[in-house]
N, CA, C and O of each residue as an XYZ file, in Angstrom:
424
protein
N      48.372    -11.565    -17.700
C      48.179    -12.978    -17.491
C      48.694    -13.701    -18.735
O      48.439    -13.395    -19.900
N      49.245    -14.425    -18.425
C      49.646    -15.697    -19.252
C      50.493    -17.041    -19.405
O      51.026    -17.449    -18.373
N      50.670    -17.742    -20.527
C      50.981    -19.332    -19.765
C      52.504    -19.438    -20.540
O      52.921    -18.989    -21.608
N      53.053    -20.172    -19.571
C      54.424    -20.309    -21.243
C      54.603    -22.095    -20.238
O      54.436    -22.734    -19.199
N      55.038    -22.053    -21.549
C      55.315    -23.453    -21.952
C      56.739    -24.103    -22.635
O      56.920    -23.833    -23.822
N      57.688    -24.890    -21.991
C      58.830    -24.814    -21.859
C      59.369    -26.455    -22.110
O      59.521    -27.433    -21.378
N      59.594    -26.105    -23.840
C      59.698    -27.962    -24.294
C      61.332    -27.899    -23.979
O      61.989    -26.862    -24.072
N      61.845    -29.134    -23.609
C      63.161    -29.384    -23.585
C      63.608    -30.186    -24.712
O      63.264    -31.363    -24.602
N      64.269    -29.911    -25.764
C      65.072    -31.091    -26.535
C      66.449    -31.801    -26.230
O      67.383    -31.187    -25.715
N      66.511    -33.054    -26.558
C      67.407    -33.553    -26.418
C      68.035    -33.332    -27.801
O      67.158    -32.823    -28.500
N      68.798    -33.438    -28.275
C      70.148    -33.840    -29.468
C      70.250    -35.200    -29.217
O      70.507    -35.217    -28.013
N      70.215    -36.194    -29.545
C      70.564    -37.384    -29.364
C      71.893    -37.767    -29.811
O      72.632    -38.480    -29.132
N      72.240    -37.235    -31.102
C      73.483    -37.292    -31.554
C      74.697    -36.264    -30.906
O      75.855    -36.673    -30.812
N      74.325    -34.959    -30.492
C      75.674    -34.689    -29.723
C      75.232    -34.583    -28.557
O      76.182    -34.546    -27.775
N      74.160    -34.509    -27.993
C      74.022    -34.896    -26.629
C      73.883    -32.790    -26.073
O      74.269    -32.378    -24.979
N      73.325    -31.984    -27.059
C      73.065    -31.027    -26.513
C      71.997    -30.933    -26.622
O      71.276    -31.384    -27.512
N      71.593    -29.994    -25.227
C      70.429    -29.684    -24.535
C      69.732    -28.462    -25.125
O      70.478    -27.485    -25.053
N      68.024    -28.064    -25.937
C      67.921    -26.764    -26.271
C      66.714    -26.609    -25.571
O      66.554    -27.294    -24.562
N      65.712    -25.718    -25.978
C      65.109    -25.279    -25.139
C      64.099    -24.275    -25.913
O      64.635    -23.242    -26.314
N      62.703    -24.427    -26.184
C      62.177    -23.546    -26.754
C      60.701    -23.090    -26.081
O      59.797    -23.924    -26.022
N      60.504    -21.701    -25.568
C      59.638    -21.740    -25.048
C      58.672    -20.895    -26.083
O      59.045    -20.327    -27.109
N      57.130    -20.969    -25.470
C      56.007    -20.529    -25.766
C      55.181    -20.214    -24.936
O      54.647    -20.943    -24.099
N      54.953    -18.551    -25.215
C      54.158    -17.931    -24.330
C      52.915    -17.530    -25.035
O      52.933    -16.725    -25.966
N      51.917    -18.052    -24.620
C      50.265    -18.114    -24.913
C      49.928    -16.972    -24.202
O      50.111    -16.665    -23.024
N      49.261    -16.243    -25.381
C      48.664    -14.868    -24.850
C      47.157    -14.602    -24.429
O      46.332    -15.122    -25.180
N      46.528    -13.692    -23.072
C      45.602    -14.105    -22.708
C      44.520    -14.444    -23.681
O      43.492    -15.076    -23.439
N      44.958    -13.857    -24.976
C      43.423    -13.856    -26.078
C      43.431    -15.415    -26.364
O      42.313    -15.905    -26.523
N      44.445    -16.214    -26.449
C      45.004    -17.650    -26.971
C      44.113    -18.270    -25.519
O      43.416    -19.243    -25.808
N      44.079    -18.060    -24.779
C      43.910    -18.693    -23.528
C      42.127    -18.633    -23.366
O      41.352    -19.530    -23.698
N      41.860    -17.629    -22.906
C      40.324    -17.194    -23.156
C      39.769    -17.808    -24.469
O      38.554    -17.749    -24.655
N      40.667    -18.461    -25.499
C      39.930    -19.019    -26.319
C      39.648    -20.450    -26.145
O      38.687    -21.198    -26.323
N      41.049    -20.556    -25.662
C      41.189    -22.377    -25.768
C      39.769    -22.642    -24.739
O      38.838    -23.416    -24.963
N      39.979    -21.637    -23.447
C      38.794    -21.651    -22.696
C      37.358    -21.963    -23.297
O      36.676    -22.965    -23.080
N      37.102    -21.037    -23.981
C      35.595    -21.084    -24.582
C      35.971    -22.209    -25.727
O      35.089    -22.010    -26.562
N      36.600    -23.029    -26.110
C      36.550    -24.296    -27.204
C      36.197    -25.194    -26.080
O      35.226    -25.948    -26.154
N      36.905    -25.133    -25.124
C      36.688    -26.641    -23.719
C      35.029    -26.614    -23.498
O      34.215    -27.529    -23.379
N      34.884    -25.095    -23.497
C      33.677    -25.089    -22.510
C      32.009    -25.644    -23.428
O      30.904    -26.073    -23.095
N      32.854    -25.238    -24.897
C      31.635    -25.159    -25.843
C      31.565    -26.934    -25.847
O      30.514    -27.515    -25.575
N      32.979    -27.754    -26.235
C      32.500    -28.878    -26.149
C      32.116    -29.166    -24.784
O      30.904    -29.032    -24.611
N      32.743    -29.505    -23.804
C      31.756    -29.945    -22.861
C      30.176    -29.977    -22.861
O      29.467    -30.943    -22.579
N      29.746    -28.595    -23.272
C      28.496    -28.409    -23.045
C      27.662    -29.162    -24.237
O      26.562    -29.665    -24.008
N      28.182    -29.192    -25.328
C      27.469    -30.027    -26.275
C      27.496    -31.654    -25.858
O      26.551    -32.390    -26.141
N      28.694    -32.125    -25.150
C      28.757    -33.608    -24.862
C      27.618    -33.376    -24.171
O      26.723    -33.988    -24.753
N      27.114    -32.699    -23.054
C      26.061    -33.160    -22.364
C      24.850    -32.832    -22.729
O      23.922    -33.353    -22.110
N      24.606    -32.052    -23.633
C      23.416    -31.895    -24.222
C      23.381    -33.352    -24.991
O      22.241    -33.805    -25.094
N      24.414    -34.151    -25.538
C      23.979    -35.102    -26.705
C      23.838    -36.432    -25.683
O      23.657    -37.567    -26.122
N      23.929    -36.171    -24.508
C      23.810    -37.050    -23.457
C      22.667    -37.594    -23.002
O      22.096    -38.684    -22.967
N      22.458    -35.998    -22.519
C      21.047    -36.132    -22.303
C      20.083    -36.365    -23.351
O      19.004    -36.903    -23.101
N      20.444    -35.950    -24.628
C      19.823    -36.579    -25.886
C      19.180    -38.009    -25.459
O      18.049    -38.470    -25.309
N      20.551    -38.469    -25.342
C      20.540    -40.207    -26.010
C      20.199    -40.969    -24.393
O      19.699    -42.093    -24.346
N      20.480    -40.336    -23.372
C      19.262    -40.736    -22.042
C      18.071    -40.604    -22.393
O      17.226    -41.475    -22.182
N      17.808    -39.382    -23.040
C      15.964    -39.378    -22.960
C      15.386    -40.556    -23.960
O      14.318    -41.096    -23.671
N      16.245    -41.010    -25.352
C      15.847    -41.707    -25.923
C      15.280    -43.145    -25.429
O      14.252    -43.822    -25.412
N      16.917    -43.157    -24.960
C      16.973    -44.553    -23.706
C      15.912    -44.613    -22.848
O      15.163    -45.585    -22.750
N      15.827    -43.557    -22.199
C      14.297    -43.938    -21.400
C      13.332    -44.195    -21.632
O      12.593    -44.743    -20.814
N      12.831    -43.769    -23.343
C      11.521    -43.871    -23.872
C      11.624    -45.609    -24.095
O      10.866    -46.490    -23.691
N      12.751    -45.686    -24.821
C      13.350    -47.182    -25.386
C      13.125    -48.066    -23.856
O      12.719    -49.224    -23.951
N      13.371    -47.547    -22.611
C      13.396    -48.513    -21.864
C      11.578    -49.091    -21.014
O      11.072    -50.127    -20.582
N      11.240    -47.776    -21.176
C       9.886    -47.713    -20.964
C       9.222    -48.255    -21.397
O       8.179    -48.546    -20.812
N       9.579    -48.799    -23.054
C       8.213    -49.559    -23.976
C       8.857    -50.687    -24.105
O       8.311    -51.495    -24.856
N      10.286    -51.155    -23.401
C      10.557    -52.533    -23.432
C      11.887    -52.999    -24.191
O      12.357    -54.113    -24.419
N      12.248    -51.873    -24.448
C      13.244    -51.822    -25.889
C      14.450    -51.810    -25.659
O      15.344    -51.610    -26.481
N      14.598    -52.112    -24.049
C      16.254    -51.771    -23.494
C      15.980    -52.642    -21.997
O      15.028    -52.958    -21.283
N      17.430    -52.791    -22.038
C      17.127    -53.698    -20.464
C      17.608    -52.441    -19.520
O      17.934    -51.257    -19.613
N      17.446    -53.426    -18.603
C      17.575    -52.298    -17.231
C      19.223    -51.771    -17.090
O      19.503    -50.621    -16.753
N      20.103    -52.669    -17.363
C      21.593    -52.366    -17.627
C      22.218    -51.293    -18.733
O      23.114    -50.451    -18.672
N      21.324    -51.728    -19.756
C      22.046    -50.655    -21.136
C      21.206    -49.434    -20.246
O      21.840    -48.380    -20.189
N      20.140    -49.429    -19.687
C      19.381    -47.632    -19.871
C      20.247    -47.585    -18.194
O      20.392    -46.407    -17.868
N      20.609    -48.207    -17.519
C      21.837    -47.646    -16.469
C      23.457    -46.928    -16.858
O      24.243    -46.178    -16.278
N      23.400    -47.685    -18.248
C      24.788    -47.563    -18.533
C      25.010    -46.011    -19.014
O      26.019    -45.313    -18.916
N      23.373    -45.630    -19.719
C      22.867    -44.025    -20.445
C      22.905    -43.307    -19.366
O      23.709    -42.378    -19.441
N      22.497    -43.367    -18.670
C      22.280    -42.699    -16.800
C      23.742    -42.367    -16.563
O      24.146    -41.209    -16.666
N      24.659    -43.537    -16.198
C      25.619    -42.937    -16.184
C      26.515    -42.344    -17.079
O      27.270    -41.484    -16.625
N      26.585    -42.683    -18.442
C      27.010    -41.460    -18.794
C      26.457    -40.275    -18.943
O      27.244    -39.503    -19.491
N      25.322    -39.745    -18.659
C      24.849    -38.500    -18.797
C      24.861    -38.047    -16.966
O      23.847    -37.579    -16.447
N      25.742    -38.204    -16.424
C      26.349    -37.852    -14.754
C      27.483    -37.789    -15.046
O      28.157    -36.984    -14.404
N      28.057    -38.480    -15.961
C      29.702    -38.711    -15.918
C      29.848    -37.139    -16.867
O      30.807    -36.398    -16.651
N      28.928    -36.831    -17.761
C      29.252    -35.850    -18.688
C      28.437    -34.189    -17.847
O      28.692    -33.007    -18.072
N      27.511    -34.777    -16.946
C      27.377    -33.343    -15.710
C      28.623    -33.146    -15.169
O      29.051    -31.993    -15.108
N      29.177    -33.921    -14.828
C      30.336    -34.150    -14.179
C      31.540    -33.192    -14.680
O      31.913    -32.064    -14.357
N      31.926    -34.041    -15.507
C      32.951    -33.283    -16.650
C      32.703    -31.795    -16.653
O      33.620    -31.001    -16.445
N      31.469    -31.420    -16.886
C      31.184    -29.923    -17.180
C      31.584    -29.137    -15.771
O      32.328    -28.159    -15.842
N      30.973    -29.676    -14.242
C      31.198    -28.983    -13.518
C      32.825    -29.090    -13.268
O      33.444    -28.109    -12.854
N      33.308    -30.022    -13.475
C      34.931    -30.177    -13.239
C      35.552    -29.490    -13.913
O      36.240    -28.823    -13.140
N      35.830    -29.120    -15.224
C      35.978    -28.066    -15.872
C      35.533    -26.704    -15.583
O      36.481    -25.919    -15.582
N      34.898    -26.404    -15.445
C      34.141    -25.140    -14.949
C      35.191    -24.719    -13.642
O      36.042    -23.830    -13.653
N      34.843    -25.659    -12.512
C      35.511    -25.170    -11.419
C      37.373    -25.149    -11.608
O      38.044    -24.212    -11.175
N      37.961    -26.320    -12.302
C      38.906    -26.520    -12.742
C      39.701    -24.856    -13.056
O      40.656    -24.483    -12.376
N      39.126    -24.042    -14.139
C      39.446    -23.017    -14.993
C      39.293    -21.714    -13.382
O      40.220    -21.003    -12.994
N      38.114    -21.758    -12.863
C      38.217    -20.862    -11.811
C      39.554    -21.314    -10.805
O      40.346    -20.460    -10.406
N      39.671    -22.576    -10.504
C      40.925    -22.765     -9.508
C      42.376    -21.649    -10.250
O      42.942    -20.608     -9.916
N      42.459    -22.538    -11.273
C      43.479    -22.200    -12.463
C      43.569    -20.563    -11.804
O      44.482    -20.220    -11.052
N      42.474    -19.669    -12.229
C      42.846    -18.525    -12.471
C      43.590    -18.088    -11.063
O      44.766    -17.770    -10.881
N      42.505    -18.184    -10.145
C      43.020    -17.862     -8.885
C      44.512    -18.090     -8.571
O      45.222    -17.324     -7.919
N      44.982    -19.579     -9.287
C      46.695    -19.686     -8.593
C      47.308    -18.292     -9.578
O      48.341    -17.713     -9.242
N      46.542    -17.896    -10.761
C      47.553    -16.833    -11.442
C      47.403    -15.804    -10.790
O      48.307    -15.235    -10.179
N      45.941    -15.360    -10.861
C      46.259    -14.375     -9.875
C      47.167    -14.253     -8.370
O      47.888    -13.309     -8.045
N      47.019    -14.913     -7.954
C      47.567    -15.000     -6.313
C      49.181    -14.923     -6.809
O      49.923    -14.244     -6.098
N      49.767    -15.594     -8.012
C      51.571    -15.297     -8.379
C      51.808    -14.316     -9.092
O      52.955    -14.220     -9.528
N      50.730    -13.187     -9.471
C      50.653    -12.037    -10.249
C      50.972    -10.722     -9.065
O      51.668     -9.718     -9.219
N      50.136    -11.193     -7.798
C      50.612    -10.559     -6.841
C      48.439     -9.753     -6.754
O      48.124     -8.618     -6.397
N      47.855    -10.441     -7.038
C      46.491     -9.782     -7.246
C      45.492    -10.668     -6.333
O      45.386    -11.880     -6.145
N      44.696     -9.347     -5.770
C      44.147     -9.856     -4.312
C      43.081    -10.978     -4.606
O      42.234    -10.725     -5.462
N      43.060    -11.912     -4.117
C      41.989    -13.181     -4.650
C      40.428    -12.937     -3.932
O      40.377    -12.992     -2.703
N      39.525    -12.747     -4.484
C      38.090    -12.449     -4.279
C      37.495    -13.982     -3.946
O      38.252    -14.883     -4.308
N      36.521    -14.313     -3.447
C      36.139    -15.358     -3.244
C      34.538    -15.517     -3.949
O      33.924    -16.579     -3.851
């Protein structure tokens, strides 16, 4: 398994075309993986942080009903993110596998 990546340059001055690729190896990949996944998961932990605050804040009067909606939604928008990512990386694999020629499990 792995990804390559295929920059095109222009020459502007003679007008030739080059071409340099980069192939990311699965260890490069499985990492970048677990960096996405680690932040995600901290955005929503600091989410839900700053919702729970908000709620205490809204409870004793200290927030209007709009700002502690606005906390709500971002701590959905950042569930969100996590499951989109998550499923995102499983789609991903599956198209490699399936052009690797490897039977797709469900």
């Amino acid at each position: 398994m792995g990804l390559e990546i295929r920059i095109i340059i222009n020459d502007r001055f003679t007008g030739n075309r080059g071409s340099h690729k980069y192939r990311a190896t699965p260890e490069e990949i499985e990492q970048n993986r677990k960096e996405i996944a680690i932040q995600n998961e901290r955005d929503k932990r600091a989410r839900e942080e700053a919702y729970r605050m908000n709620k205490q804040r809204f409870e004793l009067g200290g927030l209007s009903y709009v700002e502690f909606h606005v906390s709500e939604n971002d701590l959905f928008q950042a569930k969100n993110d996590l499951t989109r990512a998550k499923y995102n990386f499983i789609f991903r694999k599956k198209v490699l596998d399936f052009y690797q020629g490897k039977t797709i499990d469900y």
